[in-house]
LUMZAKOL-753857 format. One record per residue: y, x, z of N, C-alpha, C in turn. Coordinates in steps of 0.2 Angstrom, whole numbers, plus 5000, padded with zeros to 4 digits. Atoms other than C-alpha are relative to their C-alpha. Example, Ala and Ser with C-alpha at 12.3 -4.5 7.8 and 13.67 -1.06 7.14 Angstrom:
<nodes>
- n.v	n.u	n.w	ca.v	ca.u	ca.w	c.v	c.u	c.w
- 4994	5004	5000	4978	5062	5039	5006	5004	5000
- 4994	4996	4999	4995	5068	5036	5005	4996	5003
</nodes>
This chain:
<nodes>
- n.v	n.u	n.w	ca.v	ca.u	ca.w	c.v	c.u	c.w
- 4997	4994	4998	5826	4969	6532	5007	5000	4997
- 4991	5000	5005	5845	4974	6528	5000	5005	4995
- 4999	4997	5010	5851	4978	6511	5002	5006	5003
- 4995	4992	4998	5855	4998	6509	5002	4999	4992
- 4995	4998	5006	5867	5004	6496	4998	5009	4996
- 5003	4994	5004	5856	5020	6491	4995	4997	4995
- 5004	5003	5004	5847	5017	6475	4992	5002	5004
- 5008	5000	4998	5827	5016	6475	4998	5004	4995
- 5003	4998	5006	5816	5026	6467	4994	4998	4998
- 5006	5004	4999	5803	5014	6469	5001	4992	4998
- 4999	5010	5001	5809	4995	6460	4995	4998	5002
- 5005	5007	4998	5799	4981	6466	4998	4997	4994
- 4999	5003	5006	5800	4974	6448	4999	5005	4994
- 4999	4998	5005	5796	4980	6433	5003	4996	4993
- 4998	5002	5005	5805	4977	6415	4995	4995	4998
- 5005	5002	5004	5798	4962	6408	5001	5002	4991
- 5004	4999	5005	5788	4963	6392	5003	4993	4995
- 4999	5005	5003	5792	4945	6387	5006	4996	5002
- 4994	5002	4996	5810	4940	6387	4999	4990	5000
- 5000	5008	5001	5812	4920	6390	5005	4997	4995
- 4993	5001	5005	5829	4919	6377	4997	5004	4992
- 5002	4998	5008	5826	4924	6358	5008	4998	4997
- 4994	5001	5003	5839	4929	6350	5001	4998	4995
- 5000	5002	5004	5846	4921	6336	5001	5003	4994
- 5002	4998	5008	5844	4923	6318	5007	5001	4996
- 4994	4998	5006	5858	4928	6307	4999	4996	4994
- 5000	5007	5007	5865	4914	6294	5004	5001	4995
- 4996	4998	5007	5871	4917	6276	5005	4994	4998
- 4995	5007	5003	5886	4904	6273	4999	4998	4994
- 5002	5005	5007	5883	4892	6261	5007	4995	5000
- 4993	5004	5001	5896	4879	6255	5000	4993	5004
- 4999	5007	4994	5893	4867	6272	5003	5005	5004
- 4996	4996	4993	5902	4883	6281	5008	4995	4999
- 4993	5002	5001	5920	4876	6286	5005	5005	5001
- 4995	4996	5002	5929	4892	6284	5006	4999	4994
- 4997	5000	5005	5945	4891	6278	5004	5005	4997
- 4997	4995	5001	5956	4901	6268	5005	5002	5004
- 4993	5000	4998	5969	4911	6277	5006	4999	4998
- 4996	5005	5004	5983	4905	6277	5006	5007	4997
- 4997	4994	5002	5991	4920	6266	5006	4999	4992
- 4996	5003	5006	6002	4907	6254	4997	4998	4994
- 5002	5005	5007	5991	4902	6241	4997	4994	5000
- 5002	5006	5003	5987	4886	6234	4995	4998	4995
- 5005	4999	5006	5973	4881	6222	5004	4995	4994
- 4997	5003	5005	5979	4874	6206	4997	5000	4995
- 5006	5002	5003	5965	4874	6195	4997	5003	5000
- 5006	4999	4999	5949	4873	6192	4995	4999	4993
- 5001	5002	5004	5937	4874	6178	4990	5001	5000
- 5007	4999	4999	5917	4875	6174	4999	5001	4992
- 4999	5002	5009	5917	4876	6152	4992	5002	4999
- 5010	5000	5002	5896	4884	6155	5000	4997	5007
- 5006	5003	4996	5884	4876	6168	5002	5008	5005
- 5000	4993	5000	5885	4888	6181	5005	5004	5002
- 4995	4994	4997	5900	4899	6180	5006	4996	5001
- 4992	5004	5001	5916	4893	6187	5005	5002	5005
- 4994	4995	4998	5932	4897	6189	5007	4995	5003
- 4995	5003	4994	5946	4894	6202	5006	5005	4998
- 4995	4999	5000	5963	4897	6200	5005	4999	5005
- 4995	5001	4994	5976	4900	6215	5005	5003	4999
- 4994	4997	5001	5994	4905	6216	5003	5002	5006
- 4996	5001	4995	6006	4912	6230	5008	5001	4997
- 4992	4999	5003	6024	4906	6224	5004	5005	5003
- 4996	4995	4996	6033	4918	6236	5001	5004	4998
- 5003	4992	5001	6025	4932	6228	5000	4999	4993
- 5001	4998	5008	6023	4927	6211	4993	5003	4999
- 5005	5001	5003	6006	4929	6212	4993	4997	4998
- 5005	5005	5003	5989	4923	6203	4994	5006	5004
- 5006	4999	4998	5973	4923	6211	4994	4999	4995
- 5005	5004	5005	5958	4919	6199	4992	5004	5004
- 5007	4999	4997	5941	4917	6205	4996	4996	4998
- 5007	5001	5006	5924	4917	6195	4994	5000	5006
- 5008	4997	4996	5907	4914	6203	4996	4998	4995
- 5006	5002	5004	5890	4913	6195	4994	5005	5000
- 5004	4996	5000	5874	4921	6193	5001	5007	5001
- 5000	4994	5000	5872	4940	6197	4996	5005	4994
- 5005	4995	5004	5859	4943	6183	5002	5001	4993
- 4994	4998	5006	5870	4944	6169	5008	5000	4999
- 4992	5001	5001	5890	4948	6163	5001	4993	5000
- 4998	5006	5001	5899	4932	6163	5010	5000	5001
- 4992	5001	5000	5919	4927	6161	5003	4997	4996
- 4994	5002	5002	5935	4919	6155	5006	5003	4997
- 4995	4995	5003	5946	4922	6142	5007	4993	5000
- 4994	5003	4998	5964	4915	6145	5005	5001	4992
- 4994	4996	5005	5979	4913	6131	4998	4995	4994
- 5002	4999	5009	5968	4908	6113	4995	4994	5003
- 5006	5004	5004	5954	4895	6107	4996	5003	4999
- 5004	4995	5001	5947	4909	6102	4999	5008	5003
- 5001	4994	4996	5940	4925	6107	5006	5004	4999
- 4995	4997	5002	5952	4935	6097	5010	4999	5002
- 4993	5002	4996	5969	4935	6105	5000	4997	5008
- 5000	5003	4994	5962	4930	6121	5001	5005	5006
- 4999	4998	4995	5965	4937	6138	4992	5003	5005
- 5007	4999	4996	5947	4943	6145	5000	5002	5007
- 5002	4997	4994	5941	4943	6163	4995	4999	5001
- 5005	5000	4999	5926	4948	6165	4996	5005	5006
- 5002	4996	4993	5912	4953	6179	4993	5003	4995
- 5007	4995	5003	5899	4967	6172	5001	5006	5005
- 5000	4994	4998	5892	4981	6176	4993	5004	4998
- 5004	4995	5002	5880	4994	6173	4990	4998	5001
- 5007	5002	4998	5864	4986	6182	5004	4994	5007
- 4999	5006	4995	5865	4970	6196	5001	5003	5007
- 4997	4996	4994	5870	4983	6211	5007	5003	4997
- 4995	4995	5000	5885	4989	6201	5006	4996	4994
- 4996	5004	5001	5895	4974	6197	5008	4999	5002
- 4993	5000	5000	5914	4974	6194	5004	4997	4997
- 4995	5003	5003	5930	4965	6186	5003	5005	4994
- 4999	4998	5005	5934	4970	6170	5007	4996	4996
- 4996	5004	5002	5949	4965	6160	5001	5001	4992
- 5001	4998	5007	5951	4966	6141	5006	4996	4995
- 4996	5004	5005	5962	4962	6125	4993	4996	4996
- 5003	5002	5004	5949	4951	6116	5001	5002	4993
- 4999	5000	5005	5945	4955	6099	4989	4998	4996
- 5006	5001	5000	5930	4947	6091	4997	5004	4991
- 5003	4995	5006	5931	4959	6075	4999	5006	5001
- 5003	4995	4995	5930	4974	6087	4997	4999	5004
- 5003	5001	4994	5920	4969	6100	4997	5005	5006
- 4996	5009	4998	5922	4964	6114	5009	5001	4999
- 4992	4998	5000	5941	4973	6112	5003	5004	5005
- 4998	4994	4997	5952	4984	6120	5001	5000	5009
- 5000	5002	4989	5951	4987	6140	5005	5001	5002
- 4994	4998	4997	5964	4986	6150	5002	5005	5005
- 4999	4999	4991	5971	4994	6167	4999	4995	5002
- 4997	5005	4994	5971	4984	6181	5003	4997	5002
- 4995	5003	5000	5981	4972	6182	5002	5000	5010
- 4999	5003	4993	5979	4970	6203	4994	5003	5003
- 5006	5000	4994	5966	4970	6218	4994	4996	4995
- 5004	5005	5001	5949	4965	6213	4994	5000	5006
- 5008	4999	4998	5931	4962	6222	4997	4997	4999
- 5004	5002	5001	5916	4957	6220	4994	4998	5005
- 5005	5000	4993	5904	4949	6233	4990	4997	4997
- 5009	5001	5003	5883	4947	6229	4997	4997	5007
- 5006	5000	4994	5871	4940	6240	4993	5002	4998
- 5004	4998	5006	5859	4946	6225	4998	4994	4996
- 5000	5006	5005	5857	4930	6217	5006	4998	4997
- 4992	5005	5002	5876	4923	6215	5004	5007	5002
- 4997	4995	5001	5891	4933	6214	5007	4996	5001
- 4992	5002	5002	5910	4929	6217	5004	5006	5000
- 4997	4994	5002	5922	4938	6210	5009	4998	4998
- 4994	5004	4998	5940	4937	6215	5005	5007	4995
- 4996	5002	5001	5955	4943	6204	5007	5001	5002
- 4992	5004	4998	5974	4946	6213	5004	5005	4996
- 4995	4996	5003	5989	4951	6201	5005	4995	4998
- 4995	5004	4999	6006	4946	6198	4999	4995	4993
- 4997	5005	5008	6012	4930	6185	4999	5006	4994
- 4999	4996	5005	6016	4942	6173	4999	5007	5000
- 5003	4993	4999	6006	4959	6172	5003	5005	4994
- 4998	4994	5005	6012	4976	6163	4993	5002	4997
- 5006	4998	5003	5993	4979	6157	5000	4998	4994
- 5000	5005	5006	5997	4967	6141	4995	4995	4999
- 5001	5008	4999	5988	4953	6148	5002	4994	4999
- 4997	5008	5001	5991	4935	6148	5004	5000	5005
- 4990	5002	4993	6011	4932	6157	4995	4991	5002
- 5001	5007	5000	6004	4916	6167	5005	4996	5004
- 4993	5004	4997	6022	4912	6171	5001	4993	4999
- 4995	5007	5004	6027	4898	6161	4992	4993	5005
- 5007	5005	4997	6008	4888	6169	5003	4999	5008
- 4999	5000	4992	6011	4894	6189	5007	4995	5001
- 4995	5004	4996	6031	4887	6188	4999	4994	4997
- 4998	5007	5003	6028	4872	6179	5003	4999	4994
- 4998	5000	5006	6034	4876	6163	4994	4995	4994
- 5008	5003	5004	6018	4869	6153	4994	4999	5006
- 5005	5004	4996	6006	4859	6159	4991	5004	5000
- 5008	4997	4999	5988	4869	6154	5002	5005	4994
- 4999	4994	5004	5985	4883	6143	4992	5001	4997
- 5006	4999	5004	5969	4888	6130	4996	5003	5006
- 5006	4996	4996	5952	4895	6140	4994	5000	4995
- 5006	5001	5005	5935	4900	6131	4997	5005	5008
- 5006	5000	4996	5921	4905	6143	4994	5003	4995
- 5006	5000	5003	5905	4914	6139	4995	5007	5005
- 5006	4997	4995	5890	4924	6147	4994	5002	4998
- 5006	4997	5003	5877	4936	6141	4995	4999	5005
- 5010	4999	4996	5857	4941	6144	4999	5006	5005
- 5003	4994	4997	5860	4958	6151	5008	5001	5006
- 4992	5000	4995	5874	4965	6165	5006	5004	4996
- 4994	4997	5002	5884	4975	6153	5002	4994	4994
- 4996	5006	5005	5895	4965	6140	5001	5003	4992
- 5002	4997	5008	5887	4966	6123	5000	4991	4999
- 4997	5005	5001	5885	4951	6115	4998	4992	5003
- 5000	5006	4994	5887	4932	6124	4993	4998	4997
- 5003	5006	5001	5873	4921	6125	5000	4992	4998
- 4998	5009	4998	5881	4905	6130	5008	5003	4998
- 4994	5000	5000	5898	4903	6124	5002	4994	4997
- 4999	5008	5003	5911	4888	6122	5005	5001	4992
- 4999	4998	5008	5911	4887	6102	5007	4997	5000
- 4995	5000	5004	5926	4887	6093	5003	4992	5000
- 5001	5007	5002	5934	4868	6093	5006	4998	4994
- 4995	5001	5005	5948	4864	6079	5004	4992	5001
- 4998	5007	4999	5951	4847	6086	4999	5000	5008
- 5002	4999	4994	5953	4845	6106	4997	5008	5004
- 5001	4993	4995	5952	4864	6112	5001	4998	5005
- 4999	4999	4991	5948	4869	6129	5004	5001	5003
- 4995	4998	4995	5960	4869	6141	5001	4999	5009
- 5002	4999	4994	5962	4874	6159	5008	4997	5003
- 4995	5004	4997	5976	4861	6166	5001	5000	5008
- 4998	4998	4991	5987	4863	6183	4998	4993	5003
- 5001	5006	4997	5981	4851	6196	5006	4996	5002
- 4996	5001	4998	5992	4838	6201	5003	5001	5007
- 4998	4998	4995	5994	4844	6217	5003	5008	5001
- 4996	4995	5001	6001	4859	6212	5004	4999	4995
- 4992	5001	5003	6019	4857	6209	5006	5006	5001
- 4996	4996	4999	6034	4866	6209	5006	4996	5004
- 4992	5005	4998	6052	4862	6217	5005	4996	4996
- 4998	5004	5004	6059	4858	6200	4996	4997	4995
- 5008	5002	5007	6042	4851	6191	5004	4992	4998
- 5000	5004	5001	6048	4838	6181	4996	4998	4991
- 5002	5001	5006	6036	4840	6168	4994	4996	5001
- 5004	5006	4998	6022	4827	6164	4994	5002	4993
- 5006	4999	5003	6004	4831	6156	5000	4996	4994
- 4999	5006	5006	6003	4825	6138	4993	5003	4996
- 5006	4998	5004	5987	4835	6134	4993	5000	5005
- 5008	4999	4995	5968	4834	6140	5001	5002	5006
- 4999	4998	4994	5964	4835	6157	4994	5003	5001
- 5006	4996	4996	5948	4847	6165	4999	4997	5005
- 5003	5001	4990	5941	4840	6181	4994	5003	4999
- 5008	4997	4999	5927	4849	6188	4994	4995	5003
- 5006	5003	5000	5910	4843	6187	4996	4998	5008
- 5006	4999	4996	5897	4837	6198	5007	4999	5011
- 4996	5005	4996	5914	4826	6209	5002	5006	5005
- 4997	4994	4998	5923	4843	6212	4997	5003	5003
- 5003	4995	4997	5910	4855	6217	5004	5007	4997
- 4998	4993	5000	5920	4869	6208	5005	5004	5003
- 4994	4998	4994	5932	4868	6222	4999	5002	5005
- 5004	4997	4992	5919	4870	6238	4999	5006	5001
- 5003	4991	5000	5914	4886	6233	5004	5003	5002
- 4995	4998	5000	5930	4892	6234	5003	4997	5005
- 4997	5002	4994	5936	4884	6249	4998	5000	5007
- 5004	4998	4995	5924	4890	6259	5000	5007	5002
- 4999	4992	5000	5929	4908	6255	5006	5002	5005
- 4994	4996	4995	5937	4917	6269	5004	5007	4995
- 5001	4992	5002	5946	4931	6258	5002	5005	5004
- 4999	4995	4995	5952	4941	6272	4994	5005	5001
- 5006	4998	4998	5936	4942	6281	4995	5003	4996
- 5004	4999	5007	5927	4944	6264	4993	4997	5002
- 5004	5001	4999	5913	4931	6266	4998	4998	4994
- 5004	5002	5004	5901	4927	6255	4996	4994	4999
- 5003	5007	5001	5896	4908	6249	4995	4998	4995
- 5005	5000	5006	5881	4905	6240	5002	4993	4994
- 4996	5006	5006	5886	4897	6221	4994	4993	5000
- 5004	5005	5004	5869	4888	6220	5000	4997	5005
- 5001	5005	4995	5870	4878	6238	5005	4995	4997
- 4997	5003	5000	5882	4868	6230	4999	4993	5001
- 5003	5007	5001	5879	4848	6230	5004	4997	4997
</nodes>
């Protein structure tokens, strides 16, 4: 018969019940995603791990004069990096707590371990923090040298000095009472979080005379971190690493 162009109120066919296609399943990025960062001027320039677990990523944009610092590690307790000191007292804290494990944020602090944990700061920059409920990354953006009475990380980003003191440590609960795990006091060989040498400056003529940090486990502390889209704000899980 020929085709009409009035609908029907009678189809031949009904909707199937059973489609033939299944749709697919939605996938959590892990650190075999090949997302990279955009391209928004930063560079990484180091990297450190001082507990099992928590580790930190250091990036800069020279144009801007800014420092990016990025922590990832477990969701189920506080954890963080104090910059500046050997010890806690004089050190620069940044740390990711919160009130319960949905209500986790970047905190920043003067270290003092005769008042503890020491005095808070303002905010130095942008921060956020991504959860998938078990891991956590927690990103960090403010200039070289902050007005909050932070740690200036001028003299490290151009090349002035080659590394600078770090201490690390990480409680039992989400708020920041006192550590569990932390990197003890050393009096001989202190920690330190040294610039890679691929981050260089235009006049770098200076030359490592002190300890170097490589990251553990044939630079896993870098994947996590290089998979992070920060634009798009995706989420990479810390414990897929290999």
């Amino acid at each position: 018969t020929d085709p009409t162009t009035d609908p029907t109120t009678d189809p031949t066919s009904d909707p199937t019940s059973d489609p033939t296609a299944e749709p697919s399943a939605a996938t959590t990025p892990d650190a075999t995603t090949t997302t990279e960062l955009d391209d928004d001027g930063y560079e990484q320039c180091a990297t450190a791990e001082l507990i099992s677990g928590i580790k930190l990523n250091i990036q800069r944009n020279s144009d801007e004069q800014m420092i990016r610092i990025m922590m990832a590690g477990p969701n189920a307790a506080w954890f963080g990096y104090g910059f500046g000191s050997e010890v806690m007292t004089g050190a620069y804290g940044v740390t990711v707590e919160g009130a319960d494990a949905t209500s986790f944020g970047i905190r920043e602090r003067a270290l003092d371990s005769s008042d503890g944990p020491g005095a808070s700061l303002e905010a130095s920059g942008s921060t956020s923090v991504i959860s998938d409920g078990e891991s956590m990354l927690a990103i960090l953006e403010r200039p070289y040298s902050s007005t909050n009475g932070g740690f200036d990380f001028t003299d490290f980003m151009t090349c002035s000095i080659d590394n600078i003191n770090i201490i690390a440590a990480q409680g039992s609960t989400t708020t920041m009472e006192f550590h569990s795990i932390y990197t003890p006091r050393k009096t001989e060989d202190p920690e330190v979080l040294t610039r890679l040498s691929t981050c260089i400056c235009d006049d770098d003529t200076s030359s490592s005379t002190s300890s170097t940090i490589e990251p553990s486990d044939g630079g896993s502390a870098n994947n996590i971190f290089n998979v992070f889209n920060i634009v798009v704000i995706v989420f990479v899980s810390v414990y897929s690493m290999t």
